[in-house]
N, C-alpha and C positions, 0 to 999 in steps of 0.2 A: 504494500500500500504506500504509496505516496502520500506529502503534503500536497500538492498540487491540486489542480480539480479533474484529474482523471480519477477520482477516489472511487473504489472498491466499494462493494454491496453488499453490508451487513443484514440479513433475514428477518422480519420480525413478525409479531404474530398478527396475522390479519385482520385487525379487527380497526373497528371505527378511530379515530383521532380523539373524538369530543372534543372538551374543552381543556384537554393536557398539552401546555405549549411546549414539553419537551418532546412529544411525540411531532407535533407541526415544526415544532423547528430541525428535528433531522429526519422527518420522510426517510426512513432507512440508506442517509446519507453517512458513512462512516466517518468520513474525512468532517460531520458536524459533529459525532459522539465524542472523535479524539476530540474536538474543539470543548465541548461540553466536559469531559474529564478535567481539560486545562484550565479551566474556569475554576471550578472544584477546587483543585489542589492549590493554586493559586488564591485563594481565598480566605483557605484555610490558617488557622493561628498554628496546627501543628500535622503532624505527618495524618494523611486520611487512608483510614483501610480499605482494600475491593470490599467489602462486605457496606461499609459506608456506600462506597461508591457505586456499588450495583445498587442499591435504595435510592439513589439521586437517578440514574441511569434508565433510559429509556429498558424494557423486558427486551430478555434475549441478547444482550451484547455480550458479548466476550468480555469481561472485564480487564484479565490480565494482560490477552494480547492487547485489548488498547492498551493499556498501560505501556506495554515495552514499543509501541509503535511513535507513544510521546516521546519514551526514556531516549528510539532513537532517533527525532527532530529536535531534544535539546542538545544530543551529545555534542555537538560543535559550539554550543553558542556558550554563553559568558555566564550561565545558568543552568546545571543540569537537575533531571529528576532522578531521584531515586530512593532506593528503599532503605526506611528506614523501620527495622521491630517489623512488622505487618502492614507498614503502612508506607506509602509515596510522599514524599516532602522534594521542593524545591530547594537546590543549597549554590552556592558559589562554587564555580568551577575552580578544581583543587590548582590550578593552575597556577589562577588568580588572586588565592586565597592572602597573596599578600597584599593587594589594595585594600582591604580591609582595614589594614595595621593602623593605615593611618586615619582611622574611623576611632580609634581607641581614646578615652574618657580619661584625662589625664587627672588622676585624685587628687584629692585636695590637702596638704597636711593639718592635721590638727594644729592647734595655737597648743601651746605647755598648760594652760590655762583647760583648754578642753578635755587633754590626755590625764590629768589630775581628778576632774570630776567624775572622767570617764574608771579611771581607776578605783576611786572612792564608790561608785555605784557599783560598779562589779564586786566590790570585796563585804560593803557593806548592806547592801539592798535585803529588804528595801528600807529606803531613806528617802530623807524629806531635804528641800532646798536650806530651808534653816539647818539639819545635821550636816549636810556636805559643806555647808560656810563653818558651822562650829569647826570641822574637821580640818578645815584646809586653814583658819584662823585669817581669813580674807572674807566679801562679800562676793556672790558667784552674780555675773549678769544674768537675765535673764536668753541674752544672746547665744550664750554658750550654751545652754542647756539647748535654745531649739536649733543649734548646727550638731549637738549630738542625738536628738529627737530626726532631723532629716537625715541622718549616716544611716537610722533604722537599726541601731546597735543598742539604742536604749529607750527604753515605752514608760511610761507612765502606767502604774500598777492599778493605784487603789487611791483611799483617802484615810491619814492617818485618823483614828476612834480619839482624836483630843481636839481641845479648843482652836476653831479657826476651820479643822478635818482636812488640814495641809495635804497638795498630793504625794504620792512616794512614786521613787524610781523605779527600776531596775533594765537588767539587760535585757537582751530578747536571742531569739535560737540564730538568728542573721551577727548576733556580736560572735557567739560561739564558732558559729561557720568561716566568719573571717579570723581568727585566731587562731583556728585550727582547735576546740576544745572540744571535749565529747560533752562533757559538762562541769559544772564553775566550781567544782572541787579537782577539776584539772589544772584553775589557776596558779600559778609559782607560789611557794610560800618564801618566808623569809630569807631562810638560806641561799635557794635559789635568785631571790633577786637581790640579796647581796652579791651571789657569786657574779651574777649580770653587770655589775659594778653601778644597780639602779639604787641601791640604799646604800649611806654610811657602814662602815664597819665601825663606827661609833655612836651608833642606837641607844640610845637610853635600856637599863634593865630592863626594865618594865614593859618596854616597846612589845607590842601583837599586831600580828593581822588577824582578822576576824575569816574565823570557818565559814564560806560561803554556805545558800540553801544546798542542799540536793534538788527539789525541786522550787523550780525559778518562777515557777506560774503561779503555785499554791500560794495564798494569801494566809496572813501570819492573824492573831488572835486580835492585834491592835489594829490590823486594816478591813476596811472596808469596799467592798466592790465600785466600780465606778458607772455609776447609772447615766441613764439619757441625759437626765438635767444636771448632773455633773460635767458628760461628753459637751452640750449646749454653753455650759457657764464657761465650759473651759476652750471654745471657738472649734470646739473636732468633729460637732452635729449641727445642721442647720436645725433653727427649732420649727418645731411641725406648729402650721397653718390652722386654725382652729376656723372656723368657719361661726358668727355671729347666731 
């Protein structure tokens, strides 16, 4: 089969059109089904299976040979198809795959200032903005917390059970994944971040780090859940429209 329009005659079953436009629009035209699958897969957020794609697909097509009759009118261009698990996705021809490189997200470094709060929530969460100031013996802006809030490395948990029902911190499973941690009893203790050359090897006696949770979700005796009109007060829910 060709792309051209000498296109080859897929068989289907005889029966009326009605009012189905994928049957009108390939009149058992193959050279329209490949067009029709291309559409598909091209559309798609991630790789689509024949089994998807026969449910989109006009009855009676071959699914697979279309498939490999696109796999071969991409194989030359700047884009090919292929399989991926059970399924067809479009990807960068491997060729190519280096114009991408310079498509890449250049990070952004934390401020010392950041990498401080960020380490005090990791060790201590969950904590409140007034603990992480007592702790660091500075005021935290408000800035820093929400350039650690967009990293997506730390959430806003709950609301602490005291005067005020400050919110708390903590990490989230996206800090764990960039650090490479299984979970936040894999953080370094003392030893090791003095061996890092990150703390004094003249700590006060007294000096601890705090045993992180085991689990980082479960909310502790003194917190509280954070509700809608929490989410609202705090600008993370638009509030719902109440109607007069």
């Amino acid at each position: 089969m060709s792309e051209g329009g000498n296109a080859s005659v897929i068989p289907f079953p005889n029966e009326e059109d009605g009012d189905d436009p994928r049957a009108r629009l390939v009149r058992t035209n193959a050279h329209e089904v490949v067009r029709m699958a291309e559409a598909i897969v091209f559309a798609s957020a991630g790789p689509v299976s024949e089994k998807q794609l026969a449910a989109r697909l006009p009855d009676g097509v071959d699914v697979t040979a279309t498939m490999l009759e696109l796999q071969r009118i991409y194989a030359v261009r700047g884009v090919n198809l292929v399989r991926v698990g059970e399924g067809w996705a479009f990807r960068t021809a491997g060729d190519l795959a280096f114009l991408m490189s310079r498509d890449t997200v250049q990070q952004k470094k934390l401020s010392r200032a950041a990498l401080e709060v960020l380490a005090i929530i990791a060790y201590h969460q969950p904590v409140t903005r007034a603990e992480i100031e007592e702790i660091r013996g500075v005021e935290t802006s408000k800035g820093t917390l929400d350039t650690l809030l967009e990293t997506e490395w730390v959430r806003m948990r709950g609301r602490r059970k005291t005067p005020g029902r400050p919110v708390t911190y903590g990490t989230t499973d996206a800090f764990l994944d960039h650090f490479s941690l299984e979970e936040l009893r894999d953080l370094p203790g003392i030893e090791e971040l003095k061996g890092a050359g990150l703390l004094s090897s003249r700590m006060p006696a007294n000096f601890a780090i705090p045993l992180p949770p085991v689990d980082s979700d479960a909310l502790t005796e003194d917190e509280d859940p954070l509700t809608d009109l929490d989410l609202e007060d705090l600008g993370l829910l638009t509030p719902k429209v109440t109607e007069d």
